[in-house]
DSSP file (Angstrom, degrees, kcal/mol; ACC not computed):
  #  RESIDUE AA STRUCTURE BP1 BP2  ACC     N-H-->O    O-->H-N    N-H-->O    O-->H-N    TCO  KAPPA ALPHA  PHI   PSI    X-CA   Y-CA   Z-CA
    1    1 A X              0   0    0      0, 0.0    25,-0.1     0, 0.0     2,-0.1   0.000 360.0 360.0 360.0 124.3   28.5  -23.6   -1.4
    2    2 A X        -     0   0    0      1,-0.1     3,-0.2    24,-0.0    24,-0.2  -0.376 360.0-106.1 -91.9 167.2   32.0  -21.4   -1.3
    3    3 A X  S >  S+     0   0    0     22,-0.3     3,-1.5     1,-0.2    23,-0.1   0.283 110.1  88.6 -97.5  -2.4   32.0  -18.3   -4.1
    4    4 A X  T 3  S+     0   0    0      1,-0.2    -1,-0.2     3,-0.0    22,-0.0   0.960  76.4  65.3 -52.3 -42.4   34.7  -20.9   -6.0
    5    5 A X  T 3  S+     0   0    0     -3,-0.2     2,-0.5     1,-0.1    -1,-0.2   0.630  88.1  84.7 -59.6   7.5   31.7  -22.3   -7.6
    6    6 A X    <   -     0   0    0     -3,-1.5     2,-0.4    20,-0.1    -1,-0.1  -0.869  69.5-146.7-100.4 116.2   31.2  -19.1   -9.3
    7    7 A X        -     0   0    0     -2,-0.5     2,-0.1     1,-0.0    87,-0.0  -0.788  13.9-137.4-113.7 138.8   33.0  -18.1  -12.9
    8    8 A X        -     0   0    0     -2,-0.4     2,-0.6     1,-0.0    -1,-0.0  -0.432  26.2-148.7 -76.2 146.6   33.8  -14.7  -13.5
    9    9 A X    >   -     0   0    0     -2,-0.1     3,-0.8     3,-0.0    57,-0.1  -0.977  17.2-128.1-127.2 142.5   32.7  -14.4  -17.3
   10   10 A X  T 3  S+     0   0    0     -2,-0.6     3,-0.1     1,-0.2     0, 0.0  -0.140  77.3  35.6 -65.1 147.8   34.7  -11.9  -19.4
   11   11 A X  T 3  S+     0   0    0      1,-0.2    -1,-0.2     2,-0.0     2,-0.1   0.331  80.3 137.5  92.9  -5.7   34.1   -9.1  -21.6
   12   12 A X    <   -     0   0    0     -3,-0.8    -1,-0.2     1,-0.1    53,-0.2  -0.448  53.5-133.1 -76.1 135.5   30.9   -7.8  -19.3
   13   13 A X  S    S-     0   0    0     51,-1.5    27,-0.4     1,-0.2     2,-0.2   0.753  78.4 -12.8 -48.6 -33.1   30.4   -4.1  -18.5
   14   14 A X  E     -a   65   0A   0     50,-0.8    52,-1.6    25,-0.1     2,-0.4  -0.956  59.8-131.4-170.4 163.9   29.8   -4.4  -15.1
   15   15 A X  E     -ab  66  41A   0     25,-0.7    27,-1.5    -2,-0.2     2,-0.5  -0.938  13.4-166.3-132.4 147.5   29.1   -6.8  -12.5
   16   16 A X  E     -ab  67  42A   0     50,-2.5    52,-2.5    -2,-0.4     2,-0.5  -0.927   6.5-161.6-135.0 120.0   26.1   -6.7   -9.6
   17   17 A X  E     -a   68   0A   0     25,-1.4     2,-0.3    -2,-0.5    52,-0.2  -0.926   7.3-176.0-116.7 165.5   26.2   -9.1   -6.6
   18   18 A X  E     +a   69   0A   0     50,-1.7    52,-2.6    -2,-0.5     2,-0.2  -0.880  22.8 133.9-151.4 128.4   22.9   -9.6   -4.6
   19   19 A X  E     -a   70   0A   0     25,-0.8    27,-0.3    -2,-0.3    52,-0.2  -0.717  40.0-125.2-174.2 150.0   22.9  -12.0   -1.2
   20   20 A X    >>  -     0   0    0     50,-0.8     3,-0.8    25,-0.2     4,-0.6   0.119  51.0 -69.5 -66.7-151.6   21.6  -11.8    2.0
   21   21 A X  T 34 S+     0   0    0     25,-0.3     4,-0.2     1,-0.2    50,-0.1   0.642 131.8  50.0 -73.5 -11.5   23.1  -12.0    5.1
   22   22 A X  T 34 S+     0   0    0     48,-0.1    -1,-0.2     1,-0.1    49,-0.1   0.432 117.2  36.4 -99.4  -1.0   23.6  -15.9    4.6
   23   23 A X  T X4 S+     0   0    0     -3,-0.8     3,-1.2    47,-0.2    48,-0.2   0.390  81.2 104.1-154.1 -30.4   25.3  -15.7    1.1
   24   24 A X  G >< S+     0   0    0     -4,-0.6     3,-0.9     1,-0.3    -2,-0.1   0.773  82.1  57.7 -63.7 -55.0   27.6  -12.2    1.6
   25   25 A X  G >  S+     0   0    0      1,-0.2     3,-1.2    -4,-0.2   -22,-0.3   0.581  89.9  64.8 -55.6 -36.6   31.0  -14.7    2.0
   26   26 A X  G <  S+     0   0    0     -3,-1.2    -1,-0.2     1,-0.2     4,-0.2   0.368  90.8  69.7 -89.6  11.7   30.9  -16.7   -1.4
   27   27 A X  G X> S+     0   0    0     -3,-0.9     4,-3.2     2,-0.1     3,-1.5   0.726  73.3  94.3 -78.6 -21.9   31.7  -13.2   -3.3
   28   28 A X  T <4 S+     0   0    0     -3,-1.2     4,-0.3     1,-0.3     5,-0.2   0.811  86.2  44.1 -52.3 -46.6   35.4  -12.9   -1.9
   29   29 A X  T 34 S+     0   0    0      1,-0.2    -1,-0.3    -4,-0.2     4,-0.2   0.766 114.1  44.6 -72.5 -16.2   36.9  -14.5   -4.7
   30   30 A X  T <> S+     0   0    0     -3,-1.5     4,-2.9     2,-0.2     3,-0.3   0.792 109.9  55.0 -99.4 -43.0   35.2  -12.8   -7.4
   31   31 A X  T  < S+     0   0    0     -4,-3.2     4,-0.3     1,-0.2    -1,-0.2   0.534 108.1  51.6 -81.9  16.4   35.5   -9.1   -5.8
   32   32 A X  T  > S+     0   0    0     -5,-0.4     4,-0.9    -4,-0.3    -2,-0.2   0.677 112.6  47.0-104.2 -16.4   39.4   -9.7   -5.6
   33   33 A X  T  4 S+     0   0    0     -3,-0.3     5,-0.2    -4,-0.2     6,-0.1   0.919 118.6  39.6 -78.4 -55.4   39.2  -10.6   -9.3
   34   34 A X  T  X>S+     0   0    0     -4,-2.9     5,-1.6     1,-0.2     4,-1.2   0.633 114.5  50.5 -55.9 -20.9   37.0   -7.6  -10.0
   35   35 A X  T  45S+     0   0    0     -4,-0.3    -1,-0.2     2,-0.2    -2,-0.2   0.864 119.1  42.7-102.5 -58.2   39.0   -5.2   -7.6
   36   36 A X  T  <5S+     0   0    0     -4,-0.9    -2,-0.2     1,-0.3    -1,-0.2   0.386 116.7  43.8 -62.0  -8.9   42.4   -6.6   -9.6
   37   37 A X  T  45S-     0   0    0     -3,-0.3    -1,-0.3    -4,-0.1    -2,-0.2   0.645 109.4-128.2-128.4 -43.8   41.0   -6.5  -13.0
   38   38 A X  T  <5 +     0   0    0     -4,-1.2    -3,-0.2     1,-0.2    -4,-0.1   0.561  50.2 159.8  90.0  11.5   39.4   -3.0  -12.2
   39   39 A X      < -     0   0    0     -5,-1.6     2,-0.8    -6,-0.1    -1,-0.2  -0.193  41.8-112.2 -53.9 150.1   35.9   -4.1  -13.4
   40   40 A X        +     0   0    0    -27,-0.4   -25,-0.7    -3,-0.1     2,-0.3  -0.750  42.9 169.0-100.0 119.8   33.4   -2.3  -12.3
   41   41 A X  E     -b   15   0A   0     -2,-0.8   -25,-0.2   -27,-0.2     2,-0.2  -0.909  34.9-145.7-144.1 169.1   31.0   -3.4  -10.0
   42   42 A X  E     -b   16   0A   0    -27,-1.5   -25,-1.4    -2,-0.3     2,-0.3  -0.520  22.2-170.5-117.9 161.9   27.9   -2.9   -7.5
   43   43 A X        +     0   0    0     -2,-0.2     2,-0.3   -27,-0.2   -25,-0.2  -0.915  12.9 173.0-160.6 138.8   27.7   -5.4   -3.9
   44   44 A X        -     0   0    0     -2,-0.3   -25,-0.8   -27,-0.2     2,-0.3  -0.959  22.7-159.7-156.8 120.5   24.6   -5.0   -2.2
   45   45 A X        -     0   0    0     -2,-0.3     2,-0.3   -27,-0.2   -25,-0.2  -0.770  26.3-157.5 -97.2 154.6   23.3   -7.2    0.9
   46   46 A X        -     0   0    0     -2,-0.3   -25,-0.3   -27,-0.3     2,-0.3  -0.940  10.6-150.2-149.2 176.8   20.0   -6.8    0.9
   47   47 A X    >   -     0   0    0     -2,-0.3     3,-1.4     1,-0.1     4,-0.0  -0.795  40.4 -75.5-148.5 149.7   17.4   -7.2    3.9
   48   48 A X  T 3  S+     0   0    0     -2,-0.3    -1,-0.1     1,-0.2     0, 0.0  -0.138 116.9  36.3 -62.0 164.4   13.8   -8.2    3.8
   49   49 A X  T 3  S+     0   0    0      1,-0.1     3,-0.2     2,-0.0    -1,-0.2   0.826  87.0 112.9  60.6  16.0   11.1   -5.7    2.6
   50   50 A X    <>  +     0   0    0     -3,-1.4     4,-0.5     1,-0.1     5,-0.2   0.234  36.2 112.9 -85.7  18.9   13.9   -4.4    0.0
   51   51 A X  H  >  +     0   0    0      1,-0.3     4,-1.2     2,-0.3    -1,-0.1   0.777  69.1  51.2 -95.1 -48.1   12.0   -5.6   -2.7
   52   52 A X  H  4 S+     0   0    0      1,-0.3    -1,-0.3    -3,-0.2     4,-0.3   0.590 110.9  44.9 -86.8 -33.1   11.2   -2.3   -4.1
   53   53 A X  H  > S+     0   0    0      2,-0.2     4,-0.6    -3,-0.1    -1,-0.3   0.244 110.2  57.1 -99.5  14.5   15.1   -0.7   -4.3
   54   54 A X  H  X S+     0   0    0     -4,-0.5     4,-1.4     2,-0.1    -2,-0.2   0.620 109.8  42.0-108.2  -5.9   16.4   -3.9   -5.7
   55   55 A X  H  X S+     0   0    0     -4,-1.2     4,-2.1    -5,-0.2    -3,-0.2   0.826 118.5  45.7 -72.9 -20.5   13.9   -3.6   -8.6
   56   56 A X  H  4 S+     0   0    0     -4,-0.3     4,-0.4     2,-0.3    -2,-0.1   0.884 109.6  57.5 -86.6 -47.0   14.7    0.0   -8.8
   57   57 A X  H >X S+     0   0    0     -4,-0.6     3,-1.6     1,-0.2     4,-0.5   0.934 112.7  43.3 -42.6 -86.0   18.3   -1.1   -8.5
   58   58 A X  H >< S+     0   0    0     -4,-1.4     3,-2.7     1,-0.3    -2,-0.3   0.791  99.6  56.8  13.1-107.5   17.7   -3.0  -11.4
   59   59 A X  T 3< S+     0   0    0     -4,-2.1    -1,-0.3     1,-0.2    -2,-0.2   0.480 105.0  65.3 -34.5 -14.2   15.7   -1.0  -14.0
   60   60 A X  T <4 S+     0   0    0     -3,-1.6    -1,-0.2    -4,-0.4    -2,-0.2   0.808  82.3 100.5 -92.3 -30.0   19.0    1.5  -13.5
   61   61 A X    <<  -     0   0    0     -3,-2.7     2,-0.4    -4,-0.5     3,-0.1  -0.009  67.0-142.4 -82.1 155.9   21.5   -1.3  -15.1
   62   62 A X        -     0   0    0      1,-0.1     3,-0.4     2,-0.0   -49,-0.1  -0.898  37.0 -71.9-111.3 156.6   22.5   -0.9  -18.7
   63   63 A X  S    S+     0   0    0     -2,-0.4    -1,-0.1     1,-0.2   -50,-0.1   0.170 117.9  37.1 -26.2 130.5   23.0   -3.8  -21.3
   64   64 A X  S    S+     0   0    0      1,-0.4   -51,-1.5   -52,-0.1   -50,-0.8   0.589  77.0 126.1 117.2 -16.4   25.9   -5.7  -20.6
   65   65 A X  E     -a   14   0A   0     -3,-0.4    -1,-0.4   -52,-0.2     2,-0.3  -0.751  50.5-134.0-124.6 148.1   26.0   -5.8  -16.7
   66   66 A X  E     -a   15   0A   0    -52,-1.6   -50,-2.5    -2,-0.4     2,-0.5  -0.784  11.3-142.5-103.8 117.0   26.3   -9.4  -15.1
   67   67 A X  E     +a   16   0A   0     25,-4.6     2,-0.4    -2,-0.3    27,-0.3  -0.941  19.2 173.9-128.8 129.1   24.5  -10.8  -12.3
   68   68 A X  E     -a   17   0A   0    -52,-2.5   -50,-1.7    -2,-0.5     2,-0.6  -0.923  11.0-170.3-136.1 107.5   25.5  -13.0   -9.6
   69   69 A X  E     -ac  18  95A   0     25,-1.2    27,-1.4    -2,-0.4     2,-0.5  -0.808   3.9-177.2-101.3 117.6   23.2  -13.9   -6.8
   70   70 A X  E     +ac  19  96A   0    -52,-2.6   -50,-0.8    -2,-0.6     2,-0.6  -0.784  38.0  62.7-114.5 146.8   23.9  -15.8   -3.4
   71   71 A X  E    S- c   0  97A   0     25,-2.1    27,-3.8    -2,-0.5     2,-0.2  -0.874  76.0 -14.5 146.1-150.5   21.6  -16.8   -0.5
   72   72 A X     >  -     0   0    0     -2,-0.6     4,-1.5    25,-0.2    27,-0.1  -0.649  62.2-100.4 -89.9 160.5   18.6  -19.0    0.1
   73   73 A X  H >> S+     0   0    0     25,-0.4     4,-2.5    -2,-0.2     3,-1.2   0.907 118.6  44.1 -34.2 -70.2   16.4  -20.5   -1.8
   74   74 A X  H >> S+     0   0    0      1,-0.3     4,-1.5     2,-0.2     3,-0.7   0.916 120.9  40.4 -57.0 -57.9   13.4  -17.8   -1.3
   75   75 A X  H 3> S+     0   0    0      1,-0.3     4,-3.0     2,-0.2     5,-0.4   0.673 113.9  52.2 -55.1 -31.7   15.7  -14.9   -1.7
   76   76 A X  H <X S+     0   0    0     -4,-1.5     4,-2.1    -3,-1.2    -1,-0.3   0.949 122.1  35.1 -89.4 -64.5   17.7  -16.7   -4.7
   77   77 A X  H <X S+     0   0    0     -4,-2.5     4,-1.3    -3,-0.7    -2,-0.2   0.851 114.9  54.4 -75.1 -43.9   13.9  -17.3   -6.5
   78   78 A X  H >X S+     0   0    0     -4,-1.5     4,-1.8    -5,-0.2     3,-0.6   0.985 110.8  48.5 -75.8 -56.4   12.4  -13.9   -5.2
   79   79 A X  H 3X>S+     0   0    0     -4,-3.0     4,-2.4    -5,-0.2     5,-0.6   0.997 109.9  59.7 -50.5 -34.7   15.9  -11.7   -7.1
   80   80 A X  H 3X5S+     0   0    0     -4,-2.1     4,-5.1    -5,-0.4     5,-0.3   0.994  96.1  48.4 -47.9 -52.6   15.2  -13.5   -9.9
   81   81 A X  H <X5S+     0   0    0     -4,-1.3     4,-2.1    -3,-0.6    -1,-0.3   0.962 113.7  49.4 -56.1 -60.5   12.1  -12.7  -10.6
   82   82 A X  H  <5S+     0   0    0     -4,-1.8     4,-0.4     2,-0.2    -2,-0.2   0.895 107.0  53.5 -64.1 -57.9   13.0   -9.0  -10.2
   83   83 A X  H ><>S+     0   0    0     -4,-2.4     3,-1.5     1,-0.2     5,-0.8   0.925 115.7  46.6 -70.1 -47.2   16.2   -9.2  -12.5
   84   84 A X  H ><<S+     0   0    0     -4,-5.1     3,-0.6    -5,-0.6    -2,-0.2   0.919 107.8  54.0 -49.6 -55.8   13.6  -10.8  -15.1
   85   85 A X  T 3<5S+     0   0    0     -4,-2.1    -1,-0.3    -5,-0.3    -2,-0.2   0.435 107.2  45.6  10.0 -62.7   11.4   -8.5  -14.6
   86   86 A X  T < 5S-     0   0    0     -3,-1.5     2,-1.2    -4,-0.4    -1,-0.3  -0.637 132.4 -79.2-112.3  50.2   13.7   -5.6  -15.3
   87   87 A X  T < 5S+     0   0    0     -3,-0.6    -3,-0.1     1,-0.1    -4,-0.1  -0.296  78.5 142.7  73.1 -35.8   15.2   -7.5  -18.7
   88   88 A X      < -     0   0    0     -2,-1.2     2,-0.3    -5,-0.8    -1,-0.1   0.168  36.5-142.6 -51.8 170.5   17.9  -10.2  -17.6
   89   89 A X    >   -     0   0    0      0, 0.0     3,-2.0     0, 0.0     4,-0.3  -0.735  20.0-115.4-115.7 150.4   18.3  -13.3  -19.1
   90   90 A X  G >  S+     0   0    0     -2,-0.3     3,-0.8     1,-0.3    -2,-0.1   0.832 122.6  55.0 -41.7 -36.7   19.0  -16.7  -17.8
   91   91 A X  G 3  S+     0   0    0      1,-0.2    -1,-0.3     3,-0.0     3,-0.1   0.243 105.9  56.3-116.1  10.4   22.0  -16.6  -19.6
   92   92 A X  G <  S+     0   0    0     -3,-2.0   -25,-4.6     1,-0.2     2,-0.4   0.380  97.5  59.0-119.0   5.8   23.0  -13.0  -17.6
   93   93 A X    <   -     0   0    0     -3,-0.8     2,-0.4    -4,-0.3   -25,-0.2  -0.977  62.1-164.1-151.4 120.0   22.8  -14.0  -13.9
   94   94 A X        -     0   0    0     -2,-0.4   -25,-1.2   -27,-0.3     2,-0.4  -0.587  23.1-160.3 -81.2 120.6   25.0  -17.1  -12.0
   95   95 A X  E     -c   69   0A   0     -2,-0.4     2,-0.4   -27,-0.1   -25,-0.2  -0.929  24.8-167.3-140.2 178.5   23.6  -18.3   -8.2
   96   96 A X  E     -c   70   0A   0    -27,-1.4   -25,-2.1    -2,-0.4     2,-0.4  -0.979  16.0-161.3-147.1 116.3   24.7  -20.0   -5.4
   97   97 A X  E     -c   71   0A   0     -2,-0.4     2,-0.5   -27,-0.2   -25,-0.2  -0.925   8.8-144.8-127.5 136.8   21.9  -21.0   -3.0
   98   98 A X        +     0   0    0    -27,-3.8   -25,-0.4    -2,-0.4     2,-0.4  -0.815  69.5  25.3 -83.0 117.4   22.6  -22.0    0.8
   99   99 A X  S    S-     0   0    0     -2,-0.5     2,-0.5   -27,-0.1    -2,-0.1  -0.564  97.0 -74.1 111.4-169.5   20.4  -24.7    2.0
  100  100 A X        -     0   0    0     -2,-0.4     2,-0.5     1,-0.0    -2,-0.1  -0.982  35.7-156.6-123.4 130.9   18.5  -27.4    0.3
  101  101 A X        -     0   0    0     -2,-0.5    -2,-0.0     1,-0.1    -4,-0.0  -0.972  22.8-129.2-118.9  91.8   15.4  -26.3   -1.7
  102  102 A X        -     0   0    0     -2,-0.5     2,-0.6     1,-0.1    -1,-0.1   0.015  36.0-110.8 -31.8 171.9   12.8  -29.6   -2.0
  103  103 A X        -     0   0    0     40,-0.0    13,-1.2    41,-0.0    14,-0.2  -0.946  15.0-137.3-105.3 120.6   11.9  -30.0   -6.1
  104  104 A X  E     -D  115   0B   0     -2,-0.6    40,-1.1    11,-0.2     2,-0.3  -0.769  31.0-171.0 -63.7 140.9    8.4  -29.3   -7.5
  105  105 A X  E     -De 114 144B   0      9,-1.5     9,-2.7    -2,-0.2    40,-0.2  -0.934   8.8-158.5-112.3 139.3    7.7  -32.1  -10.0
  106  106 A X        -     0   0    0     38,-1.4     2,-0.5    -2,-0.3     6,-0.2  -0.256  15.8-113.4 -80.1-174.5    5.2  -32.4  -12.2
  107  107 A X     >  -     0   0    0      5,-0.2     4,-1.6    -2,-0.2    40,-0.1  -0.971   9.2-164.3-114.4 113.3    3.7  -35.2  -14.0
  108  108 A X  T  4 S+     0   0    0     38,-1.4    39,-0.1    -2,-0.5    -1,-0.1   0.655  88.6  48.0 -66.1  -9.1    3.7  -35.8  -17.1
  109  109 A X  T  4 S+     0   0    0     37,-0.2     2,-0.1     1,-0.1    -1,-0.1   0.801 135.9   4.2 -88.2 -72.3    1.0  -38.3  -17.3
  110  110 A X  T  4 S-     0   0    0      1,-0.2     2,-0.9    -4,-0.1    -2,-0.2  -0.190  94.7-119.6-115.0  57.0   -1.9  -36.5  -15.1
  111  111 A X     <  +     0   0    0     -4,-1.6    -1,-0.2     1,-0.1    -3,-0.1   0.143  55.9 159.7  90.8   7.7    0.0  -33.1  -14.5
  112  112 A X        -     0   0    0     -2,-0.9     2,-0.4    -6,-0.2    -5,-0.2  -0.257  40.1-125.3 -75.6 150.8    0.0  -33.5  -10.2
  113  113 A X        +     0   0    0     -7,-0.1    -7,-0.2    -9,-0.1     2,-0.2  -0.845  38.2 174.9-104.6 144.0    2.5  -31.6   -8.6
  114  114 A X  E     -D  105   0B   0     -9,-2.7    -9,-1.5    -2,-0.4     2,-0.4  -0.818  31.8-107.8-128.9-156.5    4.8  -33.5   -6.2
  115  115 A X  E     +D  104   0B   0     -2,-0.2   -11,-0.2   -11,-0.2   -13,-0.0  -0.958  25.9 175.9-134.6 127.2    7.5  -33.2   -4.3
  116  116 A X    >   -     0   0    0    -13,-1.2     3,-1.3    -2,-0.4    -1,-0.1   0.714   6.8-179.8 -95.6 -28.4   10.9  -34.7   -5.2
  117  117 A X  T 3  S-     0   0    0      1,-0.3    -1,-0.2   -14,-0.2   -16,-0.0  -0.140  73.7 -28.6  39.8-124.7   13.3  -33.6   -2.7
  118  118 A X  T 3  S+     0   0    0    -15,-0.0    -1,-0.3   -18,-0.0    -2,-0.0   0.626 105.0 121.2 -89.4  -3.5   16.9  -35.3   -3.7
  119  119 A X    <   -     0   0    0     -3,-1.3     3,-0.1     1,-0.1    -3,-0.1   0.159  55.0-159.5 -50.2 160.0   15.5  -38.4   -5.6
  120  120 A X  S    S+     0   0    0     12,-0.1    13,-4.0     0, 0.0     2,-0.2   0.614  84.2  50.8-114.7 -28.0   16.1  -39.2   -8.7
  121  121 A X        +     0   0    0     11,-0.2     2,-0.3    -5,-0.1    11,-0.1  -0.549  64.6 177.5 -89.6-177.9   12.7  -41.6   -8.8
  122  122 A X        -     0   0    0     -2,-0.2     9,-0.8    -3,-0.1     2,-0.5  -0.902  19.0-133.9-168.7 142.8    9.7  -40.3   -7.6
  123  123 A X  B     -G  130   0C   0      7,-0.3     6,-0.2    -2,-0.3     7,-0.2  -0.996  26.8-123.1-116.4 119.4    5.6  -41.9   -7.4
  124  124 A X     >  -     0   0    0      5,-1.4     4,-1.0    -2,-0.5     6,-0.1  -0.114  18.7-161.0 -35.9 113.9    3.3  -40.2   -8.3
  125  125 A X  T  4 S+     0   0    0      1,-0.2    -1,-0.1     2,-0.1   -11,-0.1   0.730  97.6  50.9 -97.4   9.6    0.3  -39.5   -5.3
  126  126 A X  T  4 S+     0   0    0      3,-0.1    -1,-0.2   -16,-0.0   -13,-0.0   0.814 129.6   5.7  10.4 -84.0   -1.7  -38.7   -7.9
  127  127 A X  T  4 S-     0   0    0      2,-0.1     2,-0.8   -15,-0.0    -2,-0.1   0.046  86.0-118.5-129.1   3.6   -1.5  -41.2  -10.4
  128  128 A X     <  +     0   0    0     -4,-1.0    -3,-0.0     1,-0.2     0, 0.0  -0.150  65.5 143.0  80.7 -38.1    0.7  -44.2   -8.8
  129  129 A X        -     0   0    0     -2,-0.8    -5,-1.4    -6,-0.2     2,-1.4   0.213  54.6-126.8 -76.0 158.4    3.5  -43.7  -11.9
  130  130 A X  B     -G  123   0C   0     -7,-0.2    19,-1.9    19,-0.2     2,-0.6  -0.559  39.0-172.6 -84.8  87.8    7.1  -44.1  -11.3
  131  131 A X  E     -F  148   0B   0     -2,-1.4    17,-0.3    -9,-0.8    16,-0.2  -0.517  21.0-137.3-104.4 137.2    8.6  -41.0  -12.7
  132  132 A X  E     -F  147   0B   0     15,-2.6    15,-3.5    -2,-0.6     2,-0.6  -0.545  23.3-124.8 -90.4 144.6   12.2  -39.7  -13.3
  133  133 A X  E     -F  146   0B   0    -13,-4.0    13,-0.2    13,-0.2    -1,-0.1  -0.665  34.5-170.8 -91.5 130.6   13.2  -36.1  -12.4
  134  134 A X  E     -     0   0B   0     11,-2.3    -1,-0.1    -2,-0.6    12,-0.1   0.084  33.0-113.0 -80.5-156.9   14.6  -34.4  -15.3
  135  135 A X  E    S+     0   0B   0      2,-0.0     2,-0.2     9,-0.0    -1,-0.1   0.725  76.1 118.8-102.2  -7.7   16.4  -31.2  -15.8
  136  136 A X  E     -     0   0B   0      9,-0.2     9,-1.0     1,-0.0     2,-0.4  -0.521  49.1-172.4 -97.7 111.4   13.8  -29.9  -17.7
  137  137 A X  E     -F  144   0B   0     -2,-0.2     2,-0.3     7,-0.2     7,-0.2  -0.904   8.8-160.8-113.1 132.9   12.8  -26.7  -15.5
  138  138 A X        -     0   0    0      5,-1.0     6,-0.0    -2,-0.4     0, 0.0  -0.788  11.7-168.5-105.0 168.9   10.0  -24.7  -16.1
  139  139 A X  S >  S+     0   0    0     -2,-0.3     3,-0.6     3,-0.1    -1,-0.1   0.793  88.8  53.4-129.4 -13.7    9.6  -21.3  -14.8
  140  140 A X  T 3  S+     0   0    0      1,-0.1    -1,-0.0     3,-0.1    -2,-0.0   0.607 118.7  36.2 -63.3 -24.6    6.2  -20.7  -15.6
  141  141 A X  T 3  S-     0   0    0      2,-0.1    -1,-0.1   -37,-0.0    -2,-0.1  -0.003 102.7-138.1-110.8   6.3    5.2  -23.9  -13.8
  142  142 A X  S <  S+     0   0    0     -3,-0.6     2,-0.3     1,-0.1    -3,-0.1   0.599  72.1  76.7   5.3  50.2    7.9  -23.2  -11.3
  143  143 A X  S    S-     0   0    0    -40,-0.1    -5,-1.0   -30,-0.0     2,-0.3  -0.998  77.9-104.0-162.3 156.5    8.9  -26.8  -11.3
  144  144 A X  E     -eF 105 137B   0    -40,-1.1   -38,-1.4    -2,-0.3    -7,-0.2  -0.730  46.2 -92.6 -96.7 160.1   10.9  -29.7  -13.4
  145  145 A X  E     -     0   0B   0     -9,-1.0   -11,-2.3    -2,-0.3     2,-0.9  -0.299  23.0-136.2 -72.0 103.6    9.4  -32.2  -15.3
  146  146 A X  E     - F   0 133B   0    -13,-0.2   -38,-1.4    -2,-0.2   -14,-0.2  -0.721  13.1-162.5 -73.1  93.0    8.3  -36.0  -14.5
  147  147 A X  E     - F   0 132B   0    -15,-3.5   -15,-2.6    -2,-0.9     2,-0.1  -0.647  27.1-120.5 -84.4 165.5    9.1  -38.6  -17.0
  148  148 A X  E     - F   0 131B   0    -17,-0.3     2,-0.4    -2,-0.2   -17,-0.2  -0.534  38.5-117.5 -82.6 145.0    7.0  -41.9  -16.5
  149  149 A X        -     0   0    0    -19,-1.9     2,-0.8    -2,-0.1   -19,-0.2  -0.689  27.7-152.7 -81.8 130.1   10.1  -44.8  -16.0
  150  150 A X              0   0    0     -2,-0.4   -19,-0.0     1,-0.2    -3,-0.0  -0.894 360.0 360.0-112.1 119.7   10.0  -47.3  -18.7
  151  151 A X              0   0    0     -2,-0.8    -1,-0.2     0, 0.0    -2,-0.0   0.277 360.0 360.0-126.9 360.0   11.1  -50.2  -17.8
């Protein structure tokens, strides 16, 4: 995924990117924006066992500040968590994840977790039914949503 796929959003105080080492390349366009615009913002690569200065990192930001995350799955899932954590919102933080990250589904019928990968059907090993993956993410249940196919 290249850093096009990322939209600068306006009117924000400040902006914080977060990637590892795999992820650090899809910021170019968006710190030439920032650089040009004169926004201000924080760029941070961050390394395993950092866990503890990028909440800290975090907790520091004031209302207003933007977050944009790049990398793999686990790192993508793990900042998240931390930015929630410390008050973002869904609606305050863009990502861009490198790799392919399988899908959790549930079931809606008997609630078994499987595994969707890119499908758009899915059977249940649970409960045999033929379910379609929705969009419908949970984040408590870290996984989206099986409906049964009605055919």
């Amino acid at each position: 995924m290249s850093g096009s796929s990322f939209k600068i959003v306006s009117g924000k105080r400040k902006f914080l990117f977060c990637t590892d080492s795999e992820g650090a390349g899809d910021f170019y366009d968006l710190l030439q924006r920032a650089l040009s615009e004169k926004i201000p913002f924080d760029f941070h690569i961050f390394t395993e066992g950092q866990e503890s200065m990028l909440k800290n990192w975090f907790s520091t930001q004031k209302m207003g500040t933007y977050l944009y995350i790049s990398g793999s799955a686990e790192f993508i899932k793990m900042v998240k968590e931390l930015a929630f954590g410390a008050g973002f919102s869904e609606q305050e933080i863009q990502t861009a994840m490198r790799g392919f990250l399988p899908k959790k589904l549930i079931c809606c019928t008997c609630h078994g977790e499987n595994e969707a990968g890119e499908n758009k059907f899915v059977i249940c090993r649970l409960c045999g039914q033929e379910l379609e993956v929705s969009d419908h993410y949970s984040r408590r249940l870290d996984a989206y949503l099986g409906y049964v196919t009605i055919k």
